[in-house]
LUMFI-204009 format. One line per field, with one value per atom (N, C-alpha, C): residue number from 1; atom name; x, y, z. Coordinates in pm, 1 decimal, padded with zeros to 6 digits. Example, Ala and Ser with C-alpha at 12.3 -4.5 7.8 and 13.67 -1.06 7.14 Angstrom:
mimi: (1;1;1;2;2;2)
dokol: (N;CA;C;N;CA;C)
x: (01319.0;01230.0;01320.0;01285.0;01367.0;01290.0)
y: (-00569.0;-00450.0;-00330.0;-00225.0;-00106.0;00003.0)
z: (00780.0;00780.0;00780.0;00708.0;00714.0;00787.0)
// end
This chain:
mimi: (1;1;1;2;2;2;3;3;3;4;4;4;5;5;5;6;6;6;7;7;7;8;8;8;9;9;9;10;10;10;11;11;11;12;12;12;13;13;13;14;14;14;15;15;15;16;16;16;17;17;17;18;18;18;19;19;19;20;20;20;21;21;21;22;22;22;23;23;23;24;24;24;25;25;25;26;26;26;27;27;27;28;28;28;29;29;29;30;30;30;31;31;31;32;32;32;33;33;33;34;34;34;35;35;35;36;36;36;37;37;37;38;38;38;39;39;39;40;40;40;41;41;41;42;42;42;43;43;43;44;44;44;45;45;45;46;46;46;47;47;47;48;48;48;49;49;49;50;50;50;51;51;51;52;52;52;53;53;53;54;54;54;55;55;55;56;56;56;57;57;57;58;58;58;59;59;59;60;60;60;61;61;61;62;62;62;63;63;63;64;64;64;65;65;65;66;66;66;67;67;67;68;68;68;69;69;69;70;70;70;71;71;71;72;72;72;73;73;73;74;74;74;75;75;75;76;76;76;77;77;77;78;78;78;79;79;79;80;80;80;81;81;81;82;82;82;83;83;83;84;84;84;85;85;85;86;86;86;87;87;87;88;88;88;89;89;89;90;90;90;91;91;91;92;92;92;93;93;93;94;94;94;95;95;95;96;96;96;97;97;97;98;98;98;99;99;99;100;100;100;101;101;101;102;102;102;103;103;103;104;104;104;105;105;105;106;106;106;107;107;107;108;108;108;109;109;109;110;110;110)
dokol: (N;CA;C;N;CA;C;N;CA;C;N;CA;C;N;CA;C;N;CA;C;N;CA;C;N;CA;C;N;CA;C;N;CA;C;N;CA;C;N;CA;C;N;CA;C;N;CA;C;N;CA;C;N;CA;C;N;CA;C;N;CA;C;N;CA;C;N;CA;C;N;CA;C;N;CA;C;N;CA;C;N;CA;C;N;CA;C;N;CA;C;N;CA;C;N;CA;C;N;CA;C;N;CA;C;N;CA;C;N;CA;C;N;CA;C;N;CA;C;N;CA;C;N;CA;C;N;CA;C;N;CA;C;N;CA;C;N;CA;C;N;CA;C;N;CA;C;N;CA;C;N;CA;C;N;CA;C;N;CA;C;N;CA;C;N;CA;C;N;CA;C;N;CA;C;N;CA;C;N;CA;C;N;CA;C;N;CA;C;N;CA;C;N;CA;C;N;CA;C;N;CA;C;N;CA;C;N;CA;C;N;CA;C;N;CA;C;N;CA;C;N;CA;C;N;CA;C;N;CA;C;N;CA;C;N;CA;C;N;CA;C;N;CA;C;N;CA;C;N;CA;C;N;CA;C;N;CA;C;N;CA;C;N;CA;C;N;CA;C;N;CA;C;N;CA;C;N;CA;C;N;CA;C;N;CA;C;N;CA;C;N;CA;C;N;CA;C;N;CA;C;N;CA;C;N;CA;C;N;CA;C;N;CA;C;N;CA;C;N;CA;C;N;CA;C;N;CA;C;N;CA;C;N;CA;C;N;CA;C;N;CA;C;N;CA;C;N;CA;C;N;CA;C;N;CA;C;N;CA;C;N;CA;C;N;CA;C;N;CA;C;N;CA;C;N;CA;C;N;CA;C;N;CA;C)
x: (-01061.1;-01032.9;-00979.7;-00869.9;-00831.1;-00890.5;-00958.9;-01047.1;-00917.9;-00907.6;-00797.0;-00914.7;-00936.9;-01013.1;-01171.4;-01221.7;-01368.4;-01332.9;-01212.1;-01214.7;-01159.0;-01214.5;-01180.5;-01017.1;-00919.1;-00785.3;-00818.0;-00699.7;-00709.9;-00644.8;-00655.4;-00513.8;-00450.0;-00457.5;-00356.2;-00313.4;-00217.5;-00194.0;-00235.9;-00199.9;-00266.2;-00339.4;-00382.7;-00496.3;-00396.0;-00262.1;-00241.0;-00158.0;-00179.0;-00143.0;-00237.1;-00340.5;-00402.8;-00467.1;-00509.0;-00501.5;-00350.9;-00249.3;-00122.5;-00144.3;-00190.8;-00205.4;-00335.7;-00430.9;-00541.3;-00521.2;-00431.9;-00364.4;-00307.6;-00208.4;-00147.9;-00173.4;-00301.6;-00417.0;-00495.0;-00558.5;-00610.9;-00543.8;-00456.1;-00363.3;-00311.6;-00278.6;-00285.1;-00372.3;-00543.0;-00660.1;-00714.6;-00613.3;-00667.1;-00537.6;-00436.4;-00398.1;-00261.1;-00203.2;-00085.4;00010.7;00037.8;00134.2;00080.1;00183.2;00175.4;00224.0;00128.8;00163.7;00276.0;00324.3;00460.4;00574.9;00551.6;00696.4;00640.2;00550.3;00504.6;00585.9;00563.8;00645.8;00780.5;00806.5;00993.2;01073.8;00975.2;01055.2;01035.9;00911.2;00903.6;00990.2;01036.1;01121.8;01258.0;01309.8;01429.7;01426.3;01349.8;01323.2;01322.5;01254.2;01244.4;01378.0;01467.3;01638.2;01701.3;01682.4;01769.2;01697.7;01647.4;01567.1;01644.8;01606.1;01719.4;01868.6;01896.3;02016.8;02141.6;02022.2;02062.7;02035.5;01870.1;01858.8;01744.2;01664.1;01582.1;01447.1;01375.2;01271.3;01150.4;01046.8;00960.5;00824.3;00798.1;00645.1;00576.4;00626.7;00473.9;00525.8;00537.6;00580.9;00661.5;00818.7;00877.8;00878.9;00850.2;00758.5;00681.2;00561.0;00432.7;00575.5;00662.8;00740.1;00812.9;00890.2;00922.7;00840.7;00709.1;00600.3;00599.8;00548.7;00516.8;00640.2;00776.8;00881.6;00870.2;00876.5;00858.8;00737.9;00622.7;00507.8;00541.3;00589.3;00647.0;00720.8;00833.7;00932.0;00867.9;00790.7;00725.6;00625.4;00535.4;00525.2;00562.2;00687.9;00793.1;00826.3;00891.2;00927.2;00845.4;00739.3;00576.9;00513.3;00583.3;00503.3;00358.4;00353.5;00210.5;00234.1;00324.1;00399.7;00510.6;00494.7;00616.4;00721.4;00826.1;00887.8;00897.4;00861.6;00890.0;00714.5;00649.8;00557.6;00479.8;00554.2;00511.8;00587.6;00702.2;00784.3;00686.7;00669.3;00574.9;00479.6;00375.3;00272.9;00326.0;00460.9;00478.5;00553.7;00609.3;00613.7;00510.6;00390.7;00260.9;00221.9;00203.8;00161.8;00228.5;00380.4;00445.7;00394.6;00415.0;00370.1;00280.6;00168.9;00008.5;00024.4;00042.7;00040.6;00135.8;00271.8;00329.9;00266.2;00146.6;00097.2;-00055.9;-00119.4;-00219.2;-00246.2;-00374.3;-00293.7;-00365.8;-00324.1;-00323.5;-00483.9;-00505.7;-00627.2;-00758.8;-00698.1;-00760.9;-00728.2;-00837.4;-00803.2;-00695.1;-00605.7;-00515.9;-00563.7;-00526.2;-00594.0;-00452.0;-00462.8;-00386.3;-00426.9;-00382.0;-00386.0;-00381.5;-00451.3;-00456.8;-00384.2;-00390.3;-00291.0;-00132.3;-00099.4;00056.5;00145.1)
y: (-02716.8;-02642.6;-02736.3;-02673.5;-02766.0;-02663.1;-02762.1;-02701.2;-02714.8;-02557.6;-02530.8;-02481.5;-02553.2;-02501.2;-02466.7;-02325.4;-02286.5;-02250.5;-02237.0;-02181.2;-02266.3;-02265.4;-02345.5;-02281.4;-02306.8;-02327.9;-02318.5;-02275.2;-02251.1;-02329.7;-02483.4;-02619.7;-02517.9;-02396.4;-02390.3;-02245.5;-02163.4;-02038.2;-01917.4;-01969.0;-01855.1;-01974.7;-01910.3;-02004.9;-02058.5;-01997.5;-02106.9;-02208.0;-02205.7;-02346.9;-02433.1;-02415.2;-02522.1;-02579.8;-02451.9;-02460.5;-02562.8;-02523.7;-02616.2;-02789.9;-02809.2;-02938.5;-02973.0;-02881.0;-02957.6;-03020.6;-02982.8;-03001.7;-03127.2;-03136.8;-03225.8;-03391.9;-03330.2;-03456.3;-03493.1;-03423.7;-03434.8;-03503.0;-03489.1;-03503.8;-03665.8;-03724.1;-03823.1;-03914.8;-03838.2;-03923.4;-03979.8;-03913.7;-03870.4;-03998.8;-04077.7;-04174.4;-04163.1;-04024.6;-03944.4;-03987.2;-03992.3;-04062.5;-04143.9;-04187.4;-04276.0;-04153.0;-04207.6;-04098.8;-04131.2;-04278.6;-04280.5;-04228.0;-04230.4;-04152.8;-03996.2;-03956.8;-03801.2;-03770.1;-03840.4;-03818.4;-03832.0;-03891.2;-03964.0;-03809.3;-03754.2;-03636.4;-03497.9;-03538.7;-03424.4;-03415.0;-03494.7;-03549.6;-03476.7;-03516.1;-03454.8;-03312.8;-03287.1;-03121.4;-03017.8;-03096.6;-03047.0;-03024.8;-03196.4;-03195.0;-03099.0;-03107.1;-02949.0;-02870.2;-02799.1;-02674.0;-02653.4;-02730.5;-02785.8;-02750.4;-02802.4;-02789.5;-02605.7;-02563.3;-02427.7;-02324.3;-02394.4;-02309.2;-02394.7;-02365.6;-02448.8;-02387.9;-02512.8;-02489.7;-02428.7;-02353.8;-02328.5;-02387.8;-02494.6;-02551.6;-02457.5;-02345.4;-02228.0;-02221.5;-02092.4;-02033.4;-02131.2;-02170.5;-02205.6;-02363.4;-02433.2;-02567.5;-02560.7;-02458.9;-02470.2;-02400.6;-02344.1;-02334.8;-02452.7;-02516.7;-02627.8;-02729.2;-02713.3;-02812.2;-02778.9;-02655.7;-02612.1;-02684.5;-02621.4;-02686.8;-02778.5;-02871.7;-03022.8;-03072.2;-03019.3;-03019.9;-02993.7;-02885.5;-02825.0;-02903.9;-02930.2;-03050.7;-03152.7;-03233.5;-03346.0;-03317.4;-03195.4;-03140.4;-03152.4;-03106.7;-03050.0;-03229.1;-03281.7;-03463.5;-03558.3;-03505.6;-03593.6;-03584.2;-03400.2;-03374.4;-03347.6;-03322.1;-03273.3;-03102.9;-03063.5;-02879.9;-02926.2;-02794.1;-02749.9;-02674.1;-02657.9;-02616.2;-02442.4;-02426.5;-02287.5;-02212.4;-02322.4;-02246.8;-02213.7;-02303.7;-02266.9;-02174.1;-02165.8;-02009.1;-01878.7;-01922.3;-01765.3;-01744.2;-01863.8;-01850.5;-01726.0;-01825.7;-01743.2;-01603.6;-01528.1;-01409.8;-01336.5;-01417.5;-01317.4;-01275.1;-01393.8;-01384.7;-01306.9;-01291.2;-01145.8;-01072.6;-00984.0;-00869.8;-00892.4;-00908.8;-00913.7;-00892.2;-00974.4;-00926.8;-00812.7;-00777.0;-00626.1;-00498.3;-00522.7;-00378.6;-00392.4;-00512.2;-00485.3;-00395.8;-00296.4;-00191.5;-00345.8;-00264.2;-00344.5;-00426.8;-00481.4;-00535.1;-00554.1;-00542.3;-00585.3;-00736.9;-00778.5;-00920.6;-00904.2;-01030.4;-01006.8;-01111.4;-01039.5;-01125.4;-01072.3;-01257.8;-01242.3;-01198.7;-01176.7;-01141.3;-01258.5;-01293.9;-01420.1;-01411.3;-01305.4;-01263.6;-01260.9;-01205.2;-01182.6;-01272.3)
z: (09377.0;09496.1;09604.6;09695.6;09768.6;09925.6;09999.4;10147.8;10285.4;10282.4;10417.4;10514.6;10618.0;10718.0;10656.8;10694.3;10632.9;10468.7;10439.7;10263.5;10167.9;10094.2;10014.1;09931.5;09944.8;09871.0;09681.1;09597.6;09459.9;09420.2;09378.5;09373.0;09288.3;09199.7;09125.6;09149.1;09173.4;09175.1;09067.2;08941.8;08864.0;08698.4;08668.5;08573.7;08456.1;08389.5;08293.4;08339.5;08484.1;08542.7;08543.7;08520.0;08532.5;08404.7;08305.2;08159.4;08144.7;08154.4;08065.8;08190.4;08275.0;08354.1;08265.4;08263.7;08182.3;08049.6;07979.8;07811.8;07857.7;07943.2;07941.8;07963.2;08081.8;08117.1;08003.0;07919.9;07822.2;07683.8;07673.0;07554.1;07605.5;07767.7;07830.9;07785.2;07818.0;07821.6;07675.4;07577.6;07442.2;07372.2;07431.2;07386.7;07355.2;07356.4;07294.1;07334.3;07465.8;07577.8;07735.6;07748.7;07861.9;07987.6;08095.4;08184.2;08283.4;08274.7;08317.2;08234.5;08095.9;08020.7;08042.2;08088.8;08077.2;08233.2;08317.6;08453.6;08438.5;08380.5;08364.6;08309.8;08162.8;08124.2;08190.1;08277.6;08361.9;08502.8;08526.7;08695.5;08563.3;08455.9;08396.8;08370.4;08372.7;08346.7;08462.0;08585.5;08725.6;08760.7;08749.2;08787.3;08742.6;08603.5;08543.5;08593.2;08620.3;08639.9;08800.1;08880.5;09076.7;09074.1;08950.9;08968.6;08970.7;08894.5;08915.2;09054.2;09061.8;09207.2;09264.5;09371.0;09440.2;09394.7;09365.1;09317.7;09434.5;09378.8;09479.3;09472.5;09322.2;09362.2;09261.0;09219.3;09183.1;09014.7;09045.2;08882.7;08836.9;08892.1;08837.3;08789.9;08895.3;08874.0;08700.7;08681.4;08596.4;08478.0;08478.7;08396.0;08309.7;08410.1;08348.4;08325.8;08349.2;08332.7;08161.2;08105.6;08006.9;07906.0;07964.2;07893.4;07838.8;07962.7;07912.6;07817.8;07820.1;07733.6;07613.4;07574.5;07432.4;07346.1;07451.9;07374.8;07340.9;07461.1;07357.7;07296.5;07280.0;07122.7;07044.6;07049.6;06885.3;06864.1;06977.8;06927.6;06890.8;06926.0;06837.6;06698.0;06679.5;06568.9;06568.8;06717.2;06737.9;06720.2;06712.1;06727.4;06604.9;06573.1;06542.4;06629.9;06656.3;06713.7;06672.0;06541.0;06464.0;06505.1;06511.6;06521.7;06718.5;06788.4;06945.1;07010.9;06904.3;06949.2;06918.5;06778.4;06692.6;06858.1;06878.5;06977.0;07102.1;07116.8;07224.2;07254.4;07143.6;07109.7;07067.6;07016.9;06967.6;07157.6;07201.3;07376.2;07455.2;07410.8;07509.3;07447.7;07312.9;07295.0;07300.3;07293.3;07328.1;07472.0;07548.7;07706.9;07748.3;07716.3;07695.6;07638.5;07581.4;07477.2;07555.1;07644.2;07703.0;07846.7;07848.7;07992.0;08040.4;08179.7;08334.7;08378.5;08383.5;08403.2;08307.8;08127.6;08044.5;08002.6;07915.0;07889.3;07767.2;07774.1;07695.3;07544.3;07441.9;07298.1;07174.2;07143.4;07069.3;06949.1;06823.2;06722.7;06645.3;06610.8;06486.4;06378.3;06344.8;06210.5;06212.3;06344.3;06378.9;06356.2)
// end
């Protein structure tokens, strides 16, 4: 939590921002990469991402955060590339077919 005045602030806007920062710290602390080459491909990902329009810090920021995470996934061989796509089509339709204010669950099988 970050403290604005009497309330305490949410450092992160919505939770798989802070889930995909926690992976990334973790996967850091865990020996995987260096957190200066983890900044280097993330400052390249931000640039492209600027260069189309101006960034705002929130969504689109934790977007290209994820990006950049994925890729050096798939270039580690810690991911497959075939298979963090599947993930993330099971996760739209799963979150598209859930009503409004249920928890969303993927399907293991899909």
């Amino acid at each position: 939590m970050i403290w604005c005045g009497d309330k305490p602030e949410p450092a992160f806007s919505e939770p798989w921002h802070a889930q995909v920062f926690a992976i990334t710290v973790a996967l850091n602390e865990a020996g995987h990469f260096e957190w200066s080459a983890w900044a280097e491909r993330f400052g390249a990902t931000l640039k492209a991402h600027g260069l189309a329009k101006e960034l705002d810090g929130g969504e689109d920021y934790f977007n290209a955060w994820l990006e950049t995470l994925e890729g050096f996934l798939a270039e580690t061989g810690m991911a497959e590339v075939g298979a963090l796509q599947h993930l993330k089509t099971a996760w739209t339709e799963a979150y598209l077919s859930t009503p409004h204010g249920q928890p969303v669950r993927l399907n293991p099988e899909a």
